[in-house]
C-alpha positions in Angstrom: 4.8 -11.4 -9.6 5.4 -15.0 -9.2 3.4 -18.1 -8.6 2.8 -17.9 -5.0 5.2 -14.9 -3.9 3.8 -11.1 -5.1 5.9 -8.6 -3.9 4.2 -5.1 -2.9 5.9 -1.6 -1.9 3.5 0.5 0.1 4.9 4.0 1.4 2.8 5.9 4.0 3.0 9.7 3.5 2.5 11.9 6.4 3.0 15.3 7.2 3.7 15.3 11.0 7.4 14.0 10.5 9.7 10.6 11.0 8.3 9.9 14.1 4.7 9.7 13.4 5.0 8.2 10.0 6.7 5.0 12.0 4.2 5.3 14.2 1.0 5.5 12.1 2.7 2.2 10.0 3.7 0.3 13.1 -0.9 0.3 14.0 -1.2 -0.5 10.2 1.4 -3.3 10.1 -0.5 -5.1 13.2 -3.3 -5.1 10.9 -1.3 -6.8 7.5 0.1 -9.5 9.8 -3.6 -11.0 9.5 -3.3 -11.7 5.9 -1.2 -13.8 3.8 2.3 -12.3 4.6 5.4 -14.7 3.4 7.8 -11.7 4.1 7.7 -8.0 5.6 10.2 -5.2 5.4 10.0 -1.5 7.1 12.9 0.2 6.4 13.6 3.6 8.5 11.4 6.2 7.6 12.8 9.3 5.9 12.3 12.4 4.0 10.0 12.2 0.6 12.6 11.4 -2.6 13.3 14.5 -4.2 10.8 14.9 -7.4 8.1 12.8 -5.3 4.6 14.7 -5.7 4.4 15.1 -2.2 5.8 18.5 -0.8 8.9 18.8 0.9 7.7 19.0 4.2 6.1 15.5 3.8 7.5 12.3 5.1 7.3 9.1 4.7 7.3 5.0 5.8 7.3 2.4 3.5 7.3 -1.5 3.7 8.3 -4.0 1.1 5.5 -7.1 1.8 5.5 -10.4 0.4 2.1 -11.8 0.0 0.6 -15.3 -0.5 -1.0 -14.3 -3.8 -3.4 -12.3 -5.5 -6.8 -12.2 -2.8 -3.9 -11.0 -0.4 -2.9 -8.4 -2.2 -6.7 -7.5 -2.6 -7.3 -7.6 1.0 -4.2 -5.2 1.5 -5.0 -2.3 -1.1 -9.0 -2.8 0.8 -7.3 -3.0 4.3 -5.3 0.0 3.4 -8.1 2.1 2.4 -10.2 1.3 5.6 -6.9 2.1 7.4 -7.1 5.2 5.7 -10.6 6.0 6.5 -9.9 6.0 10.4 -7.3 7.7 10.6 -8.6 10.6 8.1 -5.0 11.5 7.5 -2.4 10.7 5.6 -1.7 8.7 1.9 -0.6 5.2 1.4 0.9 4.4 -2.1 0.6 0.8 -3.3 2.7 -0.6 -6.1 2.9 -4.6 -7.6 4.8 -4.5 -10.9 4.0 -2.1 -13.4 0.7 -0.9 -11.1 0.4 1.7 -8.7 -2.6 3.2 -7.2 -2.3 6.4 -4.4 -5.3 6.2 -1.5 -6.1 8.9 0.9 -8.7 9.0 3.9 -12.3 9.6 3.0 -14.6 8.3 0.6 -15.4 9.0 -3.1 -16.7 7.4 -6.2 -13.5 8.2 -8.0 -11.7 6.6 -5.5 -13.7 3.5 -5.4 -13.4 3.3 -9.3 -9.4 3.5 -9.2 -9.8 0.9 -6.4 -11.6 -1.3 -9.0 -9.1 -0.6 -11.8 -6.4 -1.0 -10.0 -7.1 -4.5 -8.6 -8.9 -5.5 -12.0 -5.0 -5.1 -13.7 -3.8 -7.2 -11.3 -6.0 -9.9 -11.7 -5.6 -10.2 -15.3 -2.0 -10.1 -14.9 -2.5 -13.6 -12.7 -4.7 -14.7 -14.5 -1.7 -14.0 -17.2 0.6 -15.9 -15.7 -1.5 -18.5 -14.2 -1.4 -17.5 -10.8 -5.2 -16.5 -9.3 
């Protein structure tokens, strides 16, 4: 992370193929444009890596965002995660350094704890560094 650039990777697993995966992340990428994007990259979707825990059959979209600091990055893992909730399908990884958290449609205390976790590490990493 760096003082006013954090870079995220978020990959969008789906099992319906290519086609929907690009699909699915095209709806959620009208939604990130609202927060504090300084860059945005969606490379072609594709197969899962081999030794990824999702099965075979799975596949997969990811972007490569740049955002303005650590509420954005907040507002995308909560964004992500309401995302998630509509569409009742799917999983969206989420990783900024070190960190990674996995979200999947529905709700659940566990899943609201890892939430919490998750974005608690990555404030004291700003704080860290000096960059809240």
């Amino acid at each position: 992370m760096t003082g006013h650039h954090i870079e995220v990777f978020l990959r969008f697993t789906h099992p319906d193929g290519t086609e929907a995966a690009d699909e699915a992340v095209g709806f959620l990428i009208e939604e990130i444009e609202q927060l504090g994007i300084v860059s945005l990259a969606h490379p072609q979707a594709s197969a899962a890596p081999a030794g990824s825990r999702s099965s075979g059959a799975e596949i997969y979209s990811s972007l490569i965002l740049g955002l303005a600091g650590a509420p954005a990055v907040r507002s995308l893992v909560l964004l992500a995660q309401d995302w998630l909730a509509r569409r009742n399908s799917g999983t969206i990884d989420i990783s900024v350094g070190p960190h990674r958290i996995t979200l999947t449609g529905g709700t659940d205390k566990a899943r609201r704890e890892a939430v919490t976790t998750f974005l608690a590490h990555l404030s004291d990493d700003a704080v860290g560094q000096g960059d809240e």
